[in-house]
C-alpha positions in Angstrom: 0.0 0.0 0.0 1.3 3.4 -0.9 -0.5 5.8 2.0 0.9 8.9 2.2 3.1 8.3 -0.6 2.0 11.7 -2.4 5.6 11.9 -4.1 5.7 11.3 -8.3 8.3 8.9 -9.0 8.8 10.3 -12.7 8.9 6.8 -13.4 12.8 6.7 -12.2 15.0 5.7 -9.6 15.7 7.7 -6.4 18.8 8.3 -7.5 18.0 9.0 -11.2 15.3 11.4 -10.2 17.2 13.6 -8.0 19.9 14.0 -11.0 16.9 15.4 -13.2 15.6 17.4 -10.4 19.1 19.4 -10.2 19.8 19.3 -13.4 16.4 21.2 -14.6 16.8 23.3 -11.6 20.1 24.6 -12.6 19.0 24.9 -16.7 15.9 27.8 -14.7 18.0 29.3 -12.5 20.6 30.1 -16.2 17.7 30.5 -18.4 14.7 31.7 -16.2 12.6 29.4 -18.2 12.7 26.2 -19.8 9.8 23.8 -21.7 8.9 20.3 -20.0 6.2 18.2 -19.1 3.5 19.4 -16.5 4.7 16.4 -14.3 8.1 17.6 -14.3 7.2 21.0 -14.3 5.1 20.4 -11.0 7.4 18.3 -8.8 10.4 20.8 -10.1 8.5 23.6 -8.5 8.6 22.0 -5.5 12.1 21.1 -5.2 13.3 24.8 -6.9 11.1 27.1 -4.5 12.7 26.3 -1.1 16.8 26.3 -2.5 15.6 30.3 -4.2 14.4 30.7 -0.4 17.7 29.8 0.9 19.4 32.2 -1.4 17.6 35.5 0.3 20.4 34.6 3.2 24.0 35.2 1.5 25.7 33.3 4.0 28.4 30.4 3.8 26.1 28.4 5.3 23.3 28.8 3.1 25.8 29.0 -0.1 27.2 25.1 1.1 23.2 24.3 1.4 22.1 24.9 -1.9 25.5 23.9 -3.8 24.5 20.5 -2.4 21.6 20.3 -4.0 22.8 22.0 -7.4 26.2 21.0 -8.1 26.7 23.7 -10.2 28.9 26.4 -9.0 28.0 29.1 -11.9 24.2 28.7 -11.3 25.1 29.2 -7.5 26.2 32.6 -8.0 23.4 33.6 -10.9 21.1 32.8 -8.0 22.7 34.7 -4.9 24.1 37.6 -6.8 21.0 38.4 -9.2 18.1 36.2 -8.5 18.1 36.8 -5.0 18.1 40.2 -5.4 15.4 41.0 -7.7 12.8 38.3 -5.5 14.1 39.5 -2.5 11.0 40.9 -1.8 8.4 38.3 -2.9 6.9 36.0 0.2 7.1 32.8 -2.2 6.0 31.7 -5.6 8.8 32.1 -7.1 8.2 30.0 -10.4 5.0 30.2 -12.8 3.7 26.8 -15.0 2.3 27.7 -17.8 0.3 25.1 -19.7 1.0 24.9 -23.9 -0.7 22.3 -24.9 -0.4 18.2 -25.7 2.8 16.5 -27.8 2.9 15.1 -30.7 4.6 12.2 -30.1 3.3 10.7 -27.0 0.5 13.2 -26.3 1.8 14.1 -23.0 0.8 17.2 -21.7 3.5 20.2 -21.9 4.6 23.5 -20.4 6.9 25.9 -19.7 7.9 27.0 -16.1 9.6 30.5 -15.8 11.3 32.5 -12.8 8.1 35.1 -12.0 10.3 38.0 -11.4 11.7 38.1 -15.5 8.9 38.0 -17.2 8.4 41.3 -18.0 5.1 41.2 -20.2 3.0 40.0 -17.6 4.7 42.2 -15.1 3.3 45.3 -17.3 -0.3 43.2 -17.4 -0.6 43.6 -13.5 0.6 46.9 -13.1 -1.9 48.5 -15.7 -5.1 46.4 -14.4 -7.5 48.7 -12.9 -9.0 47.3 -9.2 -12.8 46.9 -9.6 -15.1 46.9 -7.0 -18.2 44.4 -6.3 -20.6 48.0 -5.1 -23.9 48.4 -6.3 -24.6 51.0 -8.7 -28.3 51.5 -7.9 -29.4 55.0 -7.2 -32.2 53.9 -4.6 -32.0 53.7 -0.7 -33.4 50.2 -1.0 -31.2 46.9 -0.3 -28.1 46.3 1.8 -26.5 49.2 0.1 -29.0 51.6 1.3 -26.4 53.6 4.3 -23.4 53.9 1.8 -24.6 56.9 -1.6 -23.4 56.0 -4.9 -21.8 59.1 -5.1 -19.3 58.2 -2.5 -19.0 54.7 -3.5 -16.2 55.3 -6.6 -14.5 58.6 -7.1 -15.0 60.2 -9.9 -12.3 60.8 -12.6 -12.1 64.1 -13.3 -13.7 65.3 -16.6 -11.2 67.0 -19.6 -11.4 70.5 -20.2 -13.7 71.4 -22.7 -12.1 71.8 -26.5 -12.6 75.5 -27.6 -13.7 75.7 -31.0 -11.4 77.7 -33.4 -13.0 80.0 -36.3 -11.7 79.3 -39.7 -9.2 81.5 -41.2 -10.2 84.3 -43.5 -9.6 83.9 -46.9 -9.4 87.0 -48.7 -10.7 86.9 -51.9 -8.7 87.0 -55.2 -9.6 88.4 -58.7 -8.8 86.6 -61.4 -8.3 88.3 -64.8 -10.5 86.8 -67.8 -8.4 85.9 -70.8 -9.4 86.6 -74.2 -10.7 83.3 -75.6 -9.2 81.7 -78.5 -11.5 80.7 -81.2 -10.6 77.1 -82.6 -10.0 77.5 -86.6 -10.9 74.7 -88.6 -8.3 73.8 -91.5 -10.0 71.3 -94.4 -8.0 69.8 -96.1 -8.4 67.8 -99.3 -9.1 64.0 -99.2 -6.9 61.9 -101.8 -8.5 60.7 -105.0 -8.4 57.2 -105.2 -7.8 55.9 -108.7 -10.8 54.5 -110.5 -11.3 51.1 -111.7 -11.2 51.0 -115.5 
């Protein structure tokens, strides 16, 4: 019986798994996103999360902590010296899966899985969002509503000065002198005589 046993395999060994684990973990941390599976995907999300947590410390300690998991000595500096700083802020979710679809070979569904923090198109979709409230726009004093006016309830943007209509220019008027028409002269001229048949 496997009770508790919430862990996905990946269809490998313990040993072999771990190897992938680090191995994709270091490949995000270089290229802040890579394409896998969504199994993958998921279970590196939740080995990946905890060592960019360690990396808010810059300590020894902390530096010997995540080497062991990495191996990689370039992909431990990426991650204290520039990752660390830009996330230093963030509570957690660090990563992002984001579903594109089936294979073609073996149907299996893929994704990609980027660092949050270096995305920067969907960084400009959240900071341009406007925040909407769930009020009521009725105009009544009935309902729950009823203490709170409708005026009060949204602020009001403040309305664009008017546009001041401009008069049209002036045109003076010019005079145009008439010219002396030309009458068209008509020139006939002779048509050729064609020899007659005898």
């Amino acid at each position: 019986m496997r009770h508790n046993n919430k862990i996905n395999h990946l269809g490998r060994t313990y040993s072999h798994r771990a190897a992938l684990l680090s191995n994709m973990a270091v490949s995000l941390i270089k290229h802040k996103r890579i394409f896998t599976t969504l199994a993958k995907a998921k279970e590196l999300r939740k080995y990946v999360e905890p060592i960019i947590s360690k990396s808010k410390n810059d300590s020894t300690h902390s530096r010997r902590l995540v080497f062991q998991e990495l191996h990689d000595k370039y992909a431990v500096t990426v991650l204290f010296q520039e990752i660390s700083q830009k996330i230093g802020d963030r509570p957690g979710g660090y990563t992002r899966i984001i579903k594109t679809g089936n294979r073609l070979g073996d149907n299996a569904s893929t994704c990609f899985i980027e660092l949050v923090d270096y995305n920067e198109l969907m960084l400009k979709e959240t900071t341009t969002k406007a925040t909407k409230t769930r009020r009521s726009r009725r105009s009544s004093g009935k309902g729950a509503g009823a203490e709170t006016p409708v005026a009060a309830a949204a602020p009001k943007a403040p309305k664009a000065p008017k546009a001041v209509k401009e008069e049209a220019p002036v045109v003076e008027e010019v005079v145009v002198e008439e010219l002396p028409v030309v009458e068209e002269v008509i020139v006939e001229t002779p048509a050729e005589e064609t020899p007659k048949a005898e």
